[in-house]
N, C-alpha and C positions, 0 to 999 in steps of 0.2 A: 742602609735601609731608608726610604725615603716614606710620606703619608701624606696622604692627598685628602686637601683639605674641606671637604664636604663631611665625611664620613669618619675622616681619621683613621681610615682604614692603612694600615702599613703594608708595603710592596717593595718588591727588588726587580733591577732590572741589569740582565747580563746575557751575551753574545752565544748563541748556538754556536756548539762543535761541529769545526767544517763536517764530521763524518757526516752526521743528522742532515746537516743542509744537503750534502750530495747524496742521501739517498731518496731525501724528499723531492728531491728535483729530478730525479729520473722517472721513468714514465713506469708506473706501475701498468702489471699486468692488466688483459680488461677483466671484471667481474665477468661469474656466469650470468647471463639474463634468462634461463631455460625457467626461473619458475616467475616472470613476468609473460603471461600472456593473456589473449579473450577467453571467455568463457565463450562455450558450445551456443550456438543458439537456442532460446529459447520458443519452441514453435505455438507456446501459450499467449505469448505477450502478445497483444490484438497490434491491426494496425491501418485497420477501416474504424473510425467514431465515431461515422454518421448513422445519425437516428433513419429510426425505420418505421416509415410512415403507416400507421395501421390502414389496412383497407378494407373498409367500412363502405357498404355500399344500402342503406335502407328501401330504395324502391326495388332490390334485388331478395329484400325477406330480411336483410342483416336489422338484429336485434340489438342495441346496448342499453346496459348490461347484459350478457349473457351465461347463463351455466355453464363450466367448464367441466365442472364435475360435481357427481349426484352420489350422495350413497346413504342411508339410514342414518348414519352416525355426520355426516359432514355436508357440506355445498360449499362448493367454491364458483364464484363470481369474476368476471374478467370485463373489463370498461379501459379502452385506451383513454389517454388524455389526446385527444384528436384537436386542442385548442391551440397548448404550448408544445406539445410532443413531448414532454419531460418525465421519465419513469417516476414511476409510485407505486407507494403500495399501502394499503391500508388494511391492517388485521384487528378482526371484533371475534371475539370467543364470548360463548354463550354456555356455559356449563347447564345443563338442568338433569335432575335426580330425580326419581319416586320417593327416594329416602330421605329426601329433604321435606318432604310434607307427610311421611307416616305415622310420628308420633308430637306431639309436642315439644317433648326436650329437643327435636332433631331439629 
């Protein structure tokens, strides 16, 4: 038994049985490789990036900002950024009640 002096750690060291050595030295079998392969394509993943330039024409009538959508309860607004082209989005909610000003305690 021998110990190697960093650690003190004790070790032995002795000679593989030929059998071991001759059976490590033939050629193994190949593996199956049947569950290494691609995945299916995926036909969501984009693969166009470029921005899309809003077309905005104002001597044609085009308004911005414009209403996209109207209804009692909502409006929604649309304005490209026609400066940088960079998406955004900016949301403002506006709660307002009658029951918020009927009585006092409300």
């Amino acid at each position: 038994i021998e110990q190697e002096p960093w650690y003190q750690s004790q070790y032995s060291q002795e000679k593989l049985p030929l059998d071991w050595v001759s059976a490590c030295s033939s050629d193994p079998p190949p593996p199956s490789l049947d569950y290494l392969c691609l995945p299916q394509r995926n036909e969501f993943v984009p693969t166009d990036f470029a921005m899309l330039v809003p077309q905005c024409n104002p001597e044609a009538g085009d308004v911005l900002p414009r209403v996209v959508y109207d209804s009692p309860l909502a409006r929604m607004w649309y304005k490209p950024d026609t400066l940088f082209q960079i998406p955004k989005a900016y949301v403002y909610l506006d709660f307002s009640s009658p029951a918020a000003y009927a009585s006092p305690e409300t």
